[in-house]
MARTOR-89668 format. One record per residue (C-alpha): residue in three letters; x, y, z. Coordinates in Angstrom, 3 decimals. Each point is the difference from the previous one (the first is absolute). Layout:
BEGIN
roti,east,north,up
ala,X,Y,Z
...
***
This chain:
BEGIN
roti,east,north,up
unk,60.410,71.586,94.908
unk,-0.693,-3.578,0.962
unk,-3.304,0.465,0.409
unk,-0.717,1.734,-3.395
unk,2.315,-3.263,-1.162
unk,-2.291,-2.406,1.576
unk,-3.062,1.522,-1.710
unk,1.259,-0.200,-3.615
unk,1.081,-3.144,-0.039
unk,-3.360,-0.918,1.817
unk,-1.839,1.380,-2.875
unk,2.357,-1.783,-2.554
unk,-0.683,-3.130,1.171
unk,-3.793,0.655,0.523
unk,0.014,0.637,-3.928
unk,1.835,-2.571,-1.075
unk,-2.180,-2.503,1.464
unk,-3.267,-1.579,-1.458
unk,-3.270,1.811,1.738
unk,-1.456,-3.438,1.104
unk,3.223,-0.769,2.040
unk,0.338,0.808,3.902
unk,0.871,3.036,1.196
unk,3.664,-0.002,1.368
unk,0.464,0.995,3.937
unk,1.096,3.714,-0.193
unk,2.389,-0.994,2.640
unk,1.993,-2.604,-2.400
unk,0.724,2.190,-2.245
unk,1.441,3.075,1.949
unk,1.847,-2.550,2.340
unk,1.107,-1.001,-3.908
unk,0.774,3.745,-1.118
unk,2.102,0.526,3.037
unk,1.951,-3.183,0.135
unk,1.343,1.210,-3.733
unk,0.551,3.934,1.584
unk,2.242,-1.380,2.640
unk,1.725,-2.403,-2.580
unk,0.963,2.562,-2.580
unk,1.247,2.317,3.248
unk,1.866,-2.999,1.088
unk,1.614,-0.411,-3.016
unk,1.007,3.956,-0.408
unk,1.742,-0.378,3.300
unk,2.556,-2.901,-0.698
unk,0.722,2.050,-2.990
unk,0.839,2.813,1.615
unk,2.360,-1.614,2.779
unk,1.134,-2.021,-2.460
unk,1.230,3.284,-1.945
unk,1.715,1.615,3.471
unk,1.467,-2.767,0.612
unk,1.791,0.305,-3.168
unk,1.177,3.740,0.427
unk,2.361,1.588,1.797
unk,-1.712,2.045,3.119
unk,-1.405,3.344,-0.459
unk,-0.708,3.030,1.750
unk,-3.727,0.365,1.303
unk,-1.506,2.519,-2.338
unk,-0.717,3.370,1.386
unk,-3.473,2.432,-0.898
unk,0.640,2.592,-2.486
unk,1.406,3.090,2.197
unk,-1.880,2.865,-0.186
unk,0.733,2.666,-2.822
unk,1.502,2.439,2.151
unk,2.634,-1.898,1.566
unk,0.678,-2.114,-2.891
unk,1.118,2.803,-1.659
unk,1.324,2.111,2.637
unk,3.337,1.460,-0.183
unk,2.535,-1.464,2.172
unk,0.905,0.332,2.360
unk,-3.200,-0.567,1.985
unk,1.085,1.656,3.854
unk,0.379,-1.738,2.395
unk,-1.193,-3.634,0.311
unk,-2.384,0.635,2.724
unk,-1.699,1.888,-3.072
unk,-0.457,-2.752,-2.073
unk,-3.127,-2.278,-0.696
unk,0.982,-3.246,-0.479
unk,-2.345,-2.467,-1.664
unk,-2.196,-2.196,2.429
unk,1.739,-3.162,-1.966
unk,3.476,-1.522,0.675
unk,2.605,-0.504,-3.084
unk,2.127,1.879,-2.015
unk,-0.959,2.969,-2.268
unk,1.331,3.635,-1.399
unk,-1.303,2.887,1.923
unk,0.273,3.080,-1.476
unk,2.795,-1.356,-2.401
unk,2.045,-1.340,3.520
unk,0.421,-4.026,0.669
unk,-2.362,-0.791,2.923
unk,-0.022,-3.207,2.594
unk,-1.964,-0.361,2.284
unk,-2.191,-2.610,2.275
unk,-3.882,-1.332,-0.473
unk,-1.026,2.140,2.949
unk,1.525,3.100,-0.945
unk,2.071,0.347,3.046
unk,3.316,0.045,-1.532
unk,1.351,1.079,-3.237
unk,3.509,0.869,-1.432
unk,0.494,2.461,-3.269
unk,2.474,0.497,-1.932
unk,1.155,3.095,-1.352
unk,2.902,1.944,-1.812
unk,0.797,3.063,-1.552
unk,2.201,1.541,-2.683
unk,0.991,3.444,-0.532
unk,1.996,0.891,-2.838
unk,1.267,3.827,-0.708
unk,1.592,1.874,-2.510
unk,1.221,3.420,0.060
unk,1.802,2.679,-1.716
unk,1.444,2.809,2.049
unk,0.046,3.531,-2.075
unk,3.021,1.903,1.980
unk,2.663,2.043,-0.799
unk,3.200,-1.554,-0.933
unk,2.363,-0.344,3.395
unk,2.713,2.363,-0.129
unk,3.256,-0.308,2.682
unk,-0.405,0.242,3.365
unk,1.876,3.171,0.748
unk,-2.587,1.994,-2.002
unk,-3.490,-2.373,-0.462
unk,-1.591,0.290,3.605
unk,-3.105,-2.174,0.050
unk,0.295,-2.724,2.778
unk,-1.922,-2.723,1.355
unk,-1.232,-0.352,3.464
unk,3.332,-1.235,1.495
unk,3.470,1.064,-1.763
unk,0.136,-3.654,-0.521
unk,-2.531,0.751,-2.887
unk,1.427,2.737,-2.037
unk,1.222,-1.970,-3.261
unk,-3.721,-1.613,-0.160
unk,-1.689,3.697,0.903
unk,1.581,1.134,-3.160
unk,-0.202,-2.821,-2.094
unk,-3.053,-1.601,0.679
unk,-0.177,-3.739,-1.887
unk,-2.849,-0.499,-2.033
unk,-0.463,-3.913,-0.513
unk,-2.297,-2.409,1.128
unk,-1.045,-1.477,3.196
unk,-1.690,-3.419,2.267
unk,-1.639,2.650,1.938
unk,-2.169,-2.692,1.437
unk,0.087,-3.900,-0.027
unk,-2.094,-1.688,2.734
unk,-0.990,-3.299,0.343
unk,-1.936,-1.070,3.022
unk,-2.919,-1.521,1.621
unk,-2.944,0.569,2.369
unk,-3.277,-0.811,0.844
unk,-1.765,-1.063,3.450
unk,0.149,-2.807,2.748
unk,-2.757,-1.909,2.515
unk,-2.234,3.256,-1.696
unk,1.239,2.520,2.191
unk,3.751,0.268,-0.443
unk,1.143,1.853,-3.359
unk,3.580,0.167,-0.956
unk,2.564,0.906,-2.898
unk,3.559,-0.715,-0.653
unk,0.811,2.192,-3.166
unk,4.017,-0.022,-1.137
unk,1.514,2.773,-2.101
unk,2.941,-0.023,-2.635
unk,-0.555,3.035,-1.959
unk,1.588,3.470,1.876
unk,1.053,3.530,-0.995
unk,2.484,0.448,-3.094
unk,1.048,-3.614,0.451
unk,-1.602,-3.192,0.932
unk,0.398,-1.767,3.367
unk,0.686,-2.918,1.907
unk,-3.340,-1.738,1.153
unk,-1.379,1.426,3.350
unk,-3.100,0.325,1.907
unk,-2.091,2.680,-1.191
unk,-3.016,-1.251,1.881
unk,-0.344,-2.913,2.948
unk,-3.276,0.396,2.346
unk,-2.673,-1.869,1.470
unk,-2.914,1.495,0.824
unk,-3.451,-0.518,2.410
unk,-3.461,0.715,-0.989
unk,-2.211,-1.524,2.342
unk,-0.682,2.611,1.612
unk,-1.760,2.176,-2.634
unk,0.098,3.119,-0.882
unk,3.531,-0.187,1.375
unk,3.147,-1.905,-1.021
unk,3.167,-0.308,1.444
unk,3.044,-0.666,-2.457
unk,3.648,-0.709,1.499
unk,2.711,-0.094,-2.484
unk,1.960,1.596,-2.852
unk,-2.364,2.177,-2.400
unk,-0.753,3.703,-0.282
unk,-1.838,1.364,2.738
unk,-2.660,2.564,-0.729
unk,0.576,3.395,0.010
unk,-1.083,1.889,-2.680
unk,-1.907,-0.535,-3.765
unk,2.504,-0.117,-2.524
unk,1.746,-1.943,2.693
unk,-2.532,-2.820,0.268
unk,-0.611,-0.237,-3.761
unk,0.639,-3.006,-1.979
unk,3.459,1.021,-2.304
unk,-1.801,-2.805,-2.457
unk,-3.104,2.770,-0.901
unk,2.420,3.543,1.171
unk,-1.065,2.729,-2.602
unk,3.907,0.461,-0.595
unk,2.924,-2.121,0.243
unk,0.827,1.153,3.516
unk,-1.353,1.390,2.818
unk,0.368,3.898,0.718
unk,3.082,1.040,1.574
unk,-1.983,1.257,3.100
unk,-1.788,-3.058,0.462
unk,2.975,-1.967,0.042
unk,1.645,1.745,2.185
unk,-2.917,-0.054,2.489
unk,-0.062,-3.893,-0.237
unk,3.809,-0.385,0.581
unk,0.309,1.789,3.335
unk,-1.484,-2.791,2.219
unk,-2.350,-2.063,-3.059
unk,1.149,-0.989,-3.379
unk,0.775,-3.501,-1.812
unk,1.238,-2.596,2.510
unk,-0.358,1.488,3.015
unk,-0.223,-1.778,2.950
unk,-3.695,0.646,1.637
unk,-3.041,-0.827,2.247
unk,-3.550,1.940,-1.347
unk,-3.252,-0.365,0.928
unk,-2.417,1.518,-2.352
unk,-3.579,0.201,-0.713
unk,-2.409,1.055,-2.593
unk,-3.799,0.224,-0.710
unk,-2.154,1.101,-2.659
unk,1.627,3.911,-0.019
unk,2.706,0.298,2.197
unk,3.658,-1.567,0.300
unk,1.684,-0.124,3.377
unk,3.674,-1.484,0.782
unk,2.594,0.154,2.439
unk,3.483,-1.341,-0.193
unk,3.490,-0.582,2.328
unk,2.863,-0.283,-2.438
unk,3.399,-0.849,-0.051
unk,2.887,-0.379,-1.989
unk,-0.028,-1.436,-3.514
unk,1.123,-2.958,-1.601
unk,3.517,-0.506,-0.261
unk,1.038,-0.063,-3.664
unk,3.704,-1.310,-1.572
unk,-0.005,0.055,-4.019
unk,1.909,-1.270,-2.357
unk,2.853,2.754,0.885
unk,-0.179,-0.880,3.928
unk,-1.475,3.067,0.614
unk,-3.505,1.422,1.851
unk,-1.320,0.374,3.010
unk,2.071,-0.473,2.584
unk,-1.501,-1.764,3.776
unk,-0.321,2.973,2.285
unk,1.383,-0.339,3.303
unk,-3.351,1.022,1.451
unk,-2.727,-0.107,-1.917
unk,-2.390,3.263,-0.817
unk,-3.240,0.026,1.660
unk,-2.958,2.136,-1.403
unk,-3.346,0.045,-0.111
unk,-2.448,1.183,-2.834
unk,-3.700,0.018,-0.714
unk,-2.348,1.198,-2.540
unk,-4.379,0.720,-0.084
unk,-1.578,0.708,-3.014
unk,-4.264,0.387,-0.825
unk,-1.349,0.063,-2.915
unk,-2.561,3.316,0.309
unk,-2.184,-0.366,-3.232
unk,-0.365,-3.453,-1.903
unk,-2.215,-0.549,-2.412
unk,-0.674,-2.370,-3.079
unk,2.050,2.472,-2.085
unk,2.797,0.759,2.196
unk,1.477,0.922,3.513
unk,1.680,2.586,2.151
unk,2.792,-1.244,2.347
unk,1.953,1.595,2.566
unk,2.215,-1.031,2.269
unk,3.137,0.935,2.731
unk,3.191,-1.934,0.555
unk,3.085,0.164,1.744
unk,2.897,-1.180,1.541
unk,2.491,-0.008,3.190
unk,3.710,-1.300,0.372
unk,0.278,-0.441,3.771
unk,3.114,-1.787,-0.307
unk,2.483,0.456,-3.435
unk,2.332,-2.723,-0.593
unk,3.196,-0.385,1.538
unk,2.227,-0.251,-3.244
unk,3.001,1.033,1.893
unk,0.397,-2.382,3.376
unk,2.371,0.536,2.546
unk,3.026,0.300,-1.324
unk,-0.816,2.856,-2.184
unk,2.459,2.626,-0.577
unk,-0.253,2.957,2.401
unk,-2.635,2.938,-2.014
unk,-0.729,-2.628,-1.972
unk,-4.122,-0.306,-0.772
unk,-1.363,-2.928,1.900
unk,-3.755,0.477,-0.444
unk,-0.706,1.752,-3.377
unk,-3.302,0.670,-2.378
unk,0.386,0.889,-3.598
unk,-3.094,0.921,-2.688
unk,0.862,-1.017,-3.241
unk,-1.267,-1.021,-3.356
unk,0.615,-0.595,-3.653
unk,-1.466,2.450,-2.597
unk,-3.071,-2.677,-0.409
unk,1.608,-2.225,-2.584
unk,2.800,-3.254,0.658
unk,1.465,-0.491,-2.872
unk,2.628,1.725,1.069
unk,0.303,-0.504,3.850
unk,1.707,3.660,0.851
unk,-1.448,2.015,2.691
unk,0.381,3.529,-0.710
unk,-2.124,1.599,3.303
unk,1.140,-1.026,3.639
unk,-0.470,1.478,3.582
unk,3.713,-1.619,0.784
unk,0.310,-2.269,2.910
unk,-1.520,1.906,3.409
unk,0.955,-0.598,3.233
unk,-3.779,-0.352,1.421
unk,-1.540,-0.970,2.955
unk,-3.530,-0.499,-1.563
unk,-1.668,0.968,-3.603
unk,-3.896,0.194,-0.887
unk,-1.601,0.367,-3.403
unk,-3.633,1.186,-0.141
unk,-2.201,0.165,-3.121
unk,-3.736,0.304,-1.138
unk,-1.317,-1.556,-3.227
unk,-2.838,0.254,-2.459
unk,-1.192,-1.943,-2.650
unk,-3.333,0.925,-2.500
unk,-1.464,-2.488,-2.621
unk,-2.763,0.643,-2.284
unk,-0.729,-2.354,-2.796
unk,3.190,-0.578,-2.103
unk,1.975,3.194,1.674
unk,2.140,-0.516,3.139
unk,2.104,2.536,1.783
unk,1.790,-0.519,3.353
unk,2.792,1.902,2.239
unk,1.639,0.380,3.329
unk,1.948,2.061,1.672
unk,2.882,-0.461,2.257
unk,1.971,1.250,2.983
unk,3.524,-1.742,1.436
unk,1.564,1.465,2.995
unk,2.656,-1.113,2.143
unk,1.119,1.143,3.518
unk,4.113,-0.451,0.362
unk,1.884,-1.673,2.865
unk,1.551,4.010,0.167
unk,-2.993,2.149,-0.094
unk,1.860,2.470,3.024
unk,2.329,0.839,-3.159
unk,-1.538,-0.832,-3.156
unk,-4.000,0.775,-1.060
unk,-2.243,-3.169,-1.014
unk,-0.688,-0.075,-3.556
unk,-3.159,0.191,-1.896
unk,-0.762,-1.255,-4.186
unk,-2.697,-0.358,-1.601
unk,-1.418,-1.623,-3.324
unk,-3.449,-0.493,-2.295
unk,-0.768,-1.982,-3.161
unk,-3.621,0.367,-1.828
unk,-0.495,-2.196,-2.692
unk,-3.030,-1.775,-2.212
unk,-1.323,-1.669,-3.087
unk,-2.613,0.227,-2.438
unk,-0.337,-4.254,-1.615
unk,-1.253,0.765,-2.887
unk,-1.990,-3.504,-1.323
unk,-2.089,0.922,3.163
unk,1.134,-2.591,2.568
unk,0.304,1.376,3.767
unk,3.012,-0.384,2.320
unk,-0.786,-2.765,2.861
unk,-0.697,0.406,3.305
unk,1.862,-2.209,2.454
unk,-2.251,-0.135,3.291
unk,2.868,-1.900,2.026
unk,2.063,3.199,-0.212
unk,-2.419,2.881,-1.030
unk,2.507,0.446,-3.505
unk,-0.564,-0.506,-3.597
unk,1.465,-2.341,-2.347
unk,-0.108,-0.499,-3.600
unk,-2.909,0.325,-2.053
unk,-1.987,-3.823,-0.871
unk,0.236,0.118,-3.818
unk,-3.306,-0.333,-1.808
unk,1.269,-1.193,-3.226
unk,3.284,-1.642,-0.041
unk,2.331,-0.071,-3.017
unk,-1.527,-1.992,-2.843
unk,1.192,0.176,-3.599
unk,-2.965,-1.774,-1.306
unk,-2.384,1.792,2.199
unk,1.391,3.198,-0.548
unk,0.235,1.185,3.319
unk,3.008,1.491,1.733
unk,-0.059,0.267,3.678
unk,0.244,2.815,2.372
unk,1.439,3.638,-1.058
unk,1.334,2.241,3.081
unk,1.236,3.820,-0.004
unk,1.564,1.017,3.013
unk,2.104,3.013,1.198
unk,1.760,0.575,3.698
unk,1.720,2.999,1.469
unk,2.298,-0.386,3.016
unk,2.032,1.826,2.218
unk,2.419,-0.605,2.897
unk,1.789,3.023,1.723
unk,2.870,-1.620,2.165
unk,1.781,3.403,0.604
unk,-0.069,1.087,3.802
unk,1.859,3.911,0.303
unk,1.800,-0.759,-3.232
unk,1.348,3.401,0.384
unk,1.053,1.960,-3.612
unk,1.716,-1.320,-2.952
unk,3.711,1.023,0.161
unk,0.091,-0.797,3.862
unk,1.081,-2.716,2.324
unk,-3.111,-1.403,2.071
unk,-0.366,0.369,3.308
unk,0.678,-2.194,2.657
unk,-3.720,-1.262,0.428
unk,-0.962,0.582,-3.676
unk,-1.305,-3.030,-2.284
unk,0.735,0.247,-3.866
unk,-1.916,-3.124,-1.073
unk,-1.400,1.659,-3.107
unk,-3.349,1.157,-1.794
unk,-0.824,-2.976,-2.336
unk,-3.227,1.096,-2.591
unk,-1.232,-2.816,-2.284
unk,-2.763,0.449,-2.857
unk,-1.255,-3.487,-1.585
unk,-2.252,-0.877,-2.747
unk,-0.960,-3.505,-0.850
unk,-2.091,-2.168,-2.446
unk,-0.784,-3.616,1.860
unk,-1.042,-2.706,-2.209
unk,-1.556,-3.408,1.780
unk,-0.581,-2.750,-3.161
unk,-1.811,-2.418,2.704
unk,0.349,-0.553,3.788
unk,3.396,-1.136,-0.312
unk,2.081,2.098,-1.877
unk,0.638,3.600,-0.235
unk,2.485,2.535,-1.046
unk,0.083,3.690,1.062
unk,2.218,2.835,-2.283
unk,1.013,2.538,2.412
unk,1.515,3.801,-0.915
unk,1.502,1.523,3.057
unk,1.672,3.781,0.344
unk,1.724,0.203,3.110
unk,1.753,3.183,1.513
unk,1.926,-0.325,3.189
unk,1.757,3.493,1.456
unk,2.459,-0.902,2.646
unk,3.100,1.668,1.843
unk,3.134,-1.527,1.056
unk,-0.414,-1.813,3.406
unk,4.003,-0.083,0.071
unk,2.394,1.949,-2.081
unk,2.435,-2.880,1.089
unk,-2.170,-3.138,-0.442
unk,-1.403,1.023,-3.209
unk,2.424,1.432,-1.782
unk,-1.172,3.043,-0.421
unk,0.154,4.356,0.877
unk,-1.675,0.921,2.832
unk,-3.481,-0.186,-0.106
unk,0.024,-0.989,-4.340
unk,-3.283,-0.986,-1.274
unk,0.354,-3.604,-0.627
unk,-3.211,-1.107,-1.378
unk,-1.350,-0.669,-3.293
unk,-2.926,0.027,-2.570
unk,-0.828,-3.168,-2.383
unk,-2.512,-1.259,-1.812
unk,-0.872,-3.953,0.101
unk,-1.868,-2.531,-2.394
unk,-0.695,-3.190,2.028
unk,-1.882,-3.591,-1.368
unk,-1.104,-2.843,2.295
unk,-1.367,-3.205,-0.950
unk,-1.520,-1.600,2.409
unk,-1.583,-4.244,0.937
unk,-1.873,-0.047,2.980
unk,-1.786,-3.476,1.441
***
């Protein structure tokens, strides 16, 4: 540039000059052309400090993220996942407020979530007690098992933060106020730090959910219904689930998962009512683990399969030593709500069991091609007594299948930190004057759990080692509607049909051996806000 400067202005003056004149030195006048160059930069530069000096301080400007995390829907998995920009500042990320440092070694995000449902419970009207038998999972829940409260719910309200630290730590602190049937008090829901310099493998120490199985390990922010299957809750509560108290060292690569956990209890809770989960006297110890390959992946799809499972060496001591004599010290129970917390009733339960160790086992698959998804597992629980010379171990058992069909054409995400898949990325976001109107999703799920162990016959007192926890059967349909990466809202029709005998002609109120389930129908709405 200064050169081709130098050389018109040489000609200029070469023009303007008479012929009979001397020639100027060439020299002159680039030494000339320059000395004005370096003037006018001189002068842009004490206008520009001049200017900063003026305004407040601002971020330093990031590059434009690339389009597939810029509009990827959140949440992202975990932080060891994300690619920060080379450049320190402050941006969005994938709709989340990001920090973070010039050399990309640390890096804080901020996050938070809000789940709003609606629902409307079709059921027959509750008749008295003496003669309307359907009953919850405890006899402590027989007015809700037969008046179940449609209403709304918080079913989730997180706010937290995570990100990364000196480039190989990653960590989260995530705090929930939402709950089942009625908000709660603020708690923990996750707190971990976790080390990744050691790649492919990590090792995470803190509150979070463990990994052991798919439905388990899915973000609840992209879930193709409002809650998990029964079956793969229960699988995740037995020595996993939301706050529990863990060590896991995992790995992945290109098509296979790996991960490997020692758990303990979870997170004390006190609401607003001064109840929740009570500090054990000993705390459980169990172990779980989960592998998982993904056997055919191509540019339109994959196959995955995958095995989990889990062990209770040690249940919790909920009883301590001055527990009445007979009284259950060490006791296991499988339960679960009917996939839906509006109302927070459970109306399937094992009871508490006096057990000296429990195990769930399970197998999943999961198929994608193009714009149709279908995934399912299957699940075993067993658990061996502290009085197996008298009483026989029992054995349940439980499936779900479910899948979608998103209509616009979008594809459900693959998360390669956990070998799951999230919500779709939307192509065209909501946009009156654009006409364009997100992502459409059709999705159906059937789900079973059979918690009965020797029920025995209907008219009949059980047996001294029998279990009457109850056949639970749930058949959803659902239309899923995502206007942008943000915000979604799914409209969810349930029919659920639970057969169950009496556990206790006493407890529940009930004849001998009296059918005390139910069948209903449910209509369900969440809108959800997810950063």
């Amino acid at each position: 540039m200064a050169l081709a400067a130098s050389l018109s202005l040489f000609s200029a003056a070469a023009q303007a000059r008479p012929r009979a004149a001397p020639a100027a030195d060439p020299r002159d006048v680039r030494i000339e052309a320059l000395t004005l160059q370096v003037e006018r930069l001189a002068a842009k530069v004490e206008s520009l400090e001049a200017r900063a000096a003026a305004a407040p301080a601002l971020p330093i400007p990031l590059p434009p993220l690339p389009a597939v995390i810029a509009q990827a829907t959140p949440p992202l998995g975990p932080p060891a996942l994300i690619q920060y920009p080379s450049a320190g500042g402050a941006t969005i990320l994938a709709g989340r407020p990001v920090i973070q440092s010039a050399d990309g070694r640390f890096a804080a995000n901020l996050h938070a979530v809000m789940q709003f449902d609606a629902a409307d419970y079709s059921q027959r009207s509750p008749g008295p007690i003496a003669a309307d038998f359907r009953r919850g999972a405890a006899a402590a829940d027989t007015a809700h098992a037969r008046d179940l409260s449609s209403g709304t719910n918080f079913r989730r309200a997180r706010i937290g933060i995570d990100g990364k630290a000196f480039g190989d730590f990653e960590y989260n602190a995530l705090f929930e106020f939402g709950g089942a049937g009625e908000e709660d008090a603020g708690h923990i829901q996750e707190l971990w730090v976790q080390y990744s310099g050691l790649r492919p493998f990590h090792l995470k120490i803190g509150a979070f959910p463990p990994s052991v199985g798919l439905e388990d390990q899915g973000s609840t922010n992209g879930a193709l219904f409002l809650e998990r299957p029964a079956v793969a809750d229960m699988a995740r509560s037995l020595t996993g689930g939301d706050f529990r108290e863990a060590v896991q060292l995992w790995a992945a690569g290109e098509r296979w998962y790996a991960s490997g956990a020692v758990t303990g209890r979870v997170v004390g809770v006190v609401n607003a009512q001064a109840t929740g989960v009570a500090q054990p006297f000993d705390s459980s110890l169990g172990l779980m683990g989960r592998v998982v390959l993904a056997a055919l992946k191509t540019d339109n799809g994959m196959l995955q399969l995958g095995a989990h499972g889990s062990y209770v060496v040690r249940p919790a001591d909920v009883g301590g030593p001055d527990v009445a004599a007979g009284a259950a010290r060490y006791t296991v129970a499988f339960q679960e709500r009917p996939e839906l917390r509006v109302d927070g009733a459970r109306l399937v339960s094992t009871g508490a069991i006096s057990a000296q160790h429990a195990s769930t086992r399970g197998i999943e698959a999961v198929a994608q091609f193009q714009n149709l998804f279908i995934q399912a597992e299957y699940e075993r629980f067993g658990i061996v007594r502290r009085n197996p010379a008298t009483l026989s171990n029992p054995r349940f058992t439980g499936a779900y299948v479910e899948g979608s069909w998103i209509v616009s054409g979008e594809r459900r995400r693959f998360n390669a930190g956990n070998f799951t898949f999230d919500a779709p990325l939307v192509d065209h976001p909501l946009s009156l004057s654009d006409r364009t109107w997100g992502a459409f999703e059709i999705a159906g799920r059937y789900s079973y759990v059979d918690l009965n162990y020797r029920a025995g016959a209907a008219g009949t007192a059980p047996s001294a080692d029998a279990v009457r926890g109850g056949d639970q059967r749930i058949i959803a349909g659902g239309l899923n509607w995502y206007p942008n990466t943000f915000v979604r809202f799914l409209l969810d029709y349930q029919d659920v049909e639970i057969e169950r005998l009496s556990p206790s002609a006493a407890s529940f109120l009930t004849p001998a051996g009296a059918q005390v389930g139910q069948h209903y129908h449910v209509i369900s709405l969440r809108s959800q806000f997810a950063f």
